[in-house]
MIGU-474547 format. One record per residue (C-alpha): residue in three letters; x, y, z; residue number from 0. Coordinates in nm, 4 decimals. Example, Ala and Ser with C-alpha at 12.3 -4.5 7.8 and 13.67 -1.06 7.14 Angstrom:
2
["ALA"; [1.2300; -0.4500; 0.7800]; 0]
["SER"; [1.3670; -0.1060; 0.7140]; 1]
***
This chain:
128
["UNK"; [-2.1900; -0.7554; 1.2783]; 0]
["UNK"; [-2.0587; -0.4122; 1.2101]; 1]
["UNK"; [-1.7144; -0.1934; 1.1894]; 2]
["UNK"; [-1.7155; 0.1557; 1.1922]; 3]
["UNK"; [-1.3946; 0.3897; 1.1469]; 4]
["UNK"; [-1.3188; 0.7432; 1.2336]; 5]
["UNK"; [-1.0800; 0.9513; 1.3083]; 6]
["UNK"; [-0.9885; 1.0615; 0.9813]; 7]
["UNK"; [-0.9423; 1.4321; 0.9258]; 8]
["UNK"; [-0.7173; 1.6866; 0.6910]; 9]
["UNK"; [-0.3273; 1.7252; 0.8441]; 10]
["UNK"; [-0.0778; 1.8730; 0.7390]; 11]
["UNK"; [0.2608; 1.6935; 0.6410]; 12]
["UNK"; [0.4552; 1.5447; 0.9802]; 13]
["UNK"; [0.1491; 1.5818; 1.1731]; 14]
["UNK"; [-0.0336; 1.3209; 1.3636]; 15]
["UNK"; [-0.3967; 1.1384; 1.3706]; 16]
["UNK"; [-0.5315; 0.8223; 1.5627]; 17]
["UNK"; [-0.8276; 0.6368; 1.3643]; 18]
["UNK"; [-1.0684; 0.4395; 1.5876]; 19]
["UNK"; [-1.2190; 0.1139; 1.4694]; 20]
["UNK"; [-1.5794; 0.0122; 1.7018]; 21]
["UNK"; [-1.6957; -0.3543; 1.6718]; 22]
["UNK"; [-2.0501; -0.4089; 1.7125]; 23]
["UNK"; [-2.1862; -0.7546; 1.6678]; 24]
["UNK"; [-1.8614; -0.9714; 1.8093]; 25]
["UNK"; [-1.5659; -0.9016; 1.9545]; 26]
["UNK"; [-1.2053; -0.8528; 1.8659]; 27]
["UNK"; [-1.0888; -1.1371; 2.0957]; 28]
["UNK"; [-1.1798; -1.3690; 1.8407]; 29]
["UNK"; [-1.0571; -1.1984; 1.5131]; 30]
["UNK"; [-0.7346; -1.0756; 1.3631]; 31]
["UNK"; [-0.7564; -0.7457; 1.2916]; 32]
["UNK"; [-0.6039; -0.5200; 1.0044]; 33]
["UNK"; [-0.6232; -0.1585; 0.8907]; 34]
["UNK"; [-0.6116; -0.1129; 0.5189]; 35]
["UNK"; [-0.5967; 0.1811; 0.3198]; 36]
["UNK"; [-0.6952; 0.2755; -0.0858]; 37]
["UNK"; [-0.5377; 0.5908; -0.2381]; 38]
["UNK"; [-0.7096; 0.7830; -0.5433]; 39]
["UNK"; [-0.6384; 0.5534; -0.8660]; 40]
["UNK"; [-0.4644; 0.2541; -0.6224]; 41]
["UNK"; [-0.5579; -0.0694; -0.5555]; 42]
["UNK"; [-0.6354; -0.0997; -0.1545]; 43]
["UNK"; [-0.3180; -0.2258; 0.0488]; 44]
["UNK"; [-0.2654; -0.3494; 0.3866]; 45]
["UNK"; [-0.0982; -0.1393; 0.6367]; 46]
["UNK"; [-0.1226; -0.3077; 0.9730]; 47]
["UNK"; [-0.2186; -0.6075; 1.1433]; 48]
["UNK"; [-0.2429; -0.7391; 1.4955]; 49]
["UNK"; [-0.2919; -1.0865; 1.5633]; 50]
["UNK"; [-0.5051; -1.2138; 1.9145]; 51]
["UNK"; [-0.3332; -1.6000; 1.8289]; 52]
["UNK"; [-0.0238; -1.5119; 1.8267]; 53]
["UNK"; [-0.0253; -1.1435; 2.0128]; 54]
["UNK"; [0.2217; -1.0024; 1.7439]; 55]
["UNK"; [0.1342; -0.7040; 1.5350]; 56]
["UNK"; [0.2742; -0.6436; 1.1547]; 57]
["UNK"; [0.3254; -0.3383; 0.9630]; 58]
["UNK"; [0.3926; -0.2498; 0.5580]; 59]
["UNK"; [0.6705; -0.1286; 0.4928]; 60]
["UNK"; [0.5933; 0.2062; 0.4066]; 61]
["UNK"; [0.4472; 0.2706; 0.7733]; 62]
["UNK"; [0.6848; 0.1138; 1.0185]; 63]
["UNK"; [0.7966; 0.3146; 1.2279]; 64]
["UNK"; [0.5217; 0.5663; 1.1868]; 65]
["UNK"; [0.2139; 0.4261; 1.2400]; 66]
["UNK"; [0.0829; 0.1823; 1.5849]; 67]
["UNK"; [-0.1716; -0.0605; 1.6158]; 68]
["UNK"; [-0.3501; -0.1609; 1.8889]; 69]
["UNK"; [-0.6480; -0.2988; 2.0762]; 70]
["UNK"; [-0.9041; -0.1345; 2.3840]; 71]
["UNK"; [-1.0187; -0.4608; 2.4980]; 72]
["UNK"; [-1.3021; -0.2908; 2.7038]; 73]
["UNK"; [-1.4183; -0.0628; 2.4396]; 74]
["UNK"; [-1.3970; -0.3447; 2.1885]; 75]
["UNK"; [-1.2137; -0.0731; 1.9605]; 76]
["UNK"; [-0.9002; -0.0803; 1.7458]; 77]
["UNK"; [-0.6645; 0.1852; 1.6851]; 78]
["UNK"; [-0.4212; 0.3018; 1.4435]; 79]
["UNK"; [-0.1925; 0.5716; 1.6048]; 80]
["UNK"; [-0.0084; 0.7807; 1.3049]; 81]
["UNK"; [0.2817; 0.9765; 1.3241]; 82]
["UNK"; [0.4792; 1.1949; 1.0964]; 83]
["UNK"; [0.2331; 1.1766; 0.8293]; 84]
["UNK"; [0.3671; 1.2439; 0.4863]; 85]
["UNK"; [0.0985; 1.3336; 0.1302]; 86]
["UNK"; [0.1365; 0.9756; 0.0381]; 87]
["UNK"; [-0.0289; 0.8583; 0.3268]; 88]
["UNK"; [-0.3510; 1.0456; 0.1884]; 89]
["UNK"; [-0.6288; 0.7268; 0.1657]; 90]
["UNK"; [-0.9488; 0.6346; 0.2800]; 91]
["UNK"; [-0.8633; 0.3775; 0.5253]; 92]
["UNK"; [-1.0443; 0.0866; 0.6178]; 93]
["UNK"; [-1.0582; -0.1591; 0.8794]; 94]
["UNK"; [-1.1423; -0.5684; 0.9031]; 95]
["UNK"; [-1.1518; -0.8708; 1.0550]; 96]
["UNK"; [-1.0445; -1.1940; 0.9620]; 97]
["UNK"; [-1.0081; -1.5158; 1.1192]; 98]
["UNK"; [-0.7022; -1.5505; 1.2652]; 99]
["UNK"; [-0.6213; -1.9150; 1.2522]; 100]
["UNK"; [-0.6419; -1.8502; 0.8977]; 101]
["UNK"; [-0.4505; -1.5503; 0.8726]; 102]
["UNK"; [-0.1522; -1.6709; 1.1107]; 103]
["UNK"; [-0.1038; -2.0140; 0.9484]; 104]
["UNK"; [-0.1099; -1.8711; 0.5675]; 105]
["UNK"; [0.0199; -1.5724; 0.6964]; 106]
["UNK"; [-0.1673; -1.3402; 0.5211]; 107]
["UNK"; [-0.1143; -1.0602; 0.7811]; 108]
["UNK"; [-0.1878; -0.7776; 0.5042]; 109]
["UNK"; [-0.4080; -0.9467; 0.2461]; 110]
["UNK"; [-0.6857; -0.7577; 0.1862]; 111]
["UNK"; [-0.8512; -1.1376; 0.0670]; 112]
["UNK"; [-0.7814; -1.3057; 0.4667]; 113]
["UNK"; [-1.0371; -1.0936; 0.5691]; 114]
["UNK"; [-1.4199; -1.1224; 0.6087]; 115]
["UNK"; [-1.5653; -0.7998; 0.8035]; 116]
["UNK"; [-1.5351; -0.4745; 0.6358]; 117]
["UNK"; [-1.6091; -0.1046; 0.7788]; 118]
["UNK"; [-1.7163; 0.1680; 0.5579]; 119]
["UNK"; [-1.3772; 0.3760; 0.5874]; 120]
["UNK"; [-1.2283; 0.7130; 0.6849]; 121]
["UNK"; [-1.0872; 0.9422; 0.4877]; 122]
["UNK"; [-0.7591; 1.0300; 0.5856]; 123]
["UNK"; [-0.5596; 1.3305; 0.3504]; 124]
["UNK"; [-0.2159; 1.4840; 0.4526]; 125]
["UNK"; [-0.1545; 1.8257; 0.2709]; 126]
["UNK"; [0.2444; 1.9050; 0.2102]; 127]
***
């Protein structure tokens, strides 16, 4: 059972990068899935979830709008399409799984604690 992000890459401020997210192991029809992402000196924070059960996806605050989740059901791969990219976005960001039973009936879309399956991370950095 295995994630593994990439995508992540130096951009400049209002540019654009997608992060991939492979499964190995299982498969994302079962799972919720989130993206999460830990700045320098931060605590980690969820920034987007999409839920198989109930189809829906969720965003923080700070990235609606901006950033897009979503699934490659053949590729068993997750995405997280960003868009006008701004210095605080600079993270490593990770991606999980989580059960999604779970997650949907405590609702706990965007806590890092919901979920169970970890990847290693990418390291995203936006220069201004």
């Amino acid at each position: 059972v295995q994630l593994v992000e990439s995508g992540g890459a130096l951009v400049q401020s209002g540019g654009s990068l997608r992060l991939s997210c492979e499964a190995s192991g299982f498969t994302f029809d079962d799972y919720a899935i989130g993206w999460f992402r830990q700045a320098p000196g931060k605590e980690r924070e969820g920034v987007s979830c999409f839920s198989q059960r109930e189809d829906t996806t969720y965003y923080a605050d700070s990235v609606e709008g901006r950033f897009t989740i979503s699934l490659e059901v053949a590729k068993n791969t997750v995405y997280l399409q960003m868009n006008n990219l701004e210095p605080e976005d600079t993270a490593i960001y990770y991606c999980a799984a989580g059960d999604p039973w779970t997650i949907g009936t405590m609702k706990t879309y965007l806590d890092q604690s919901a979920y169970d399956i970890w990847g290693q991370g990418t390291q995203v950095t936006v220069s201004s």
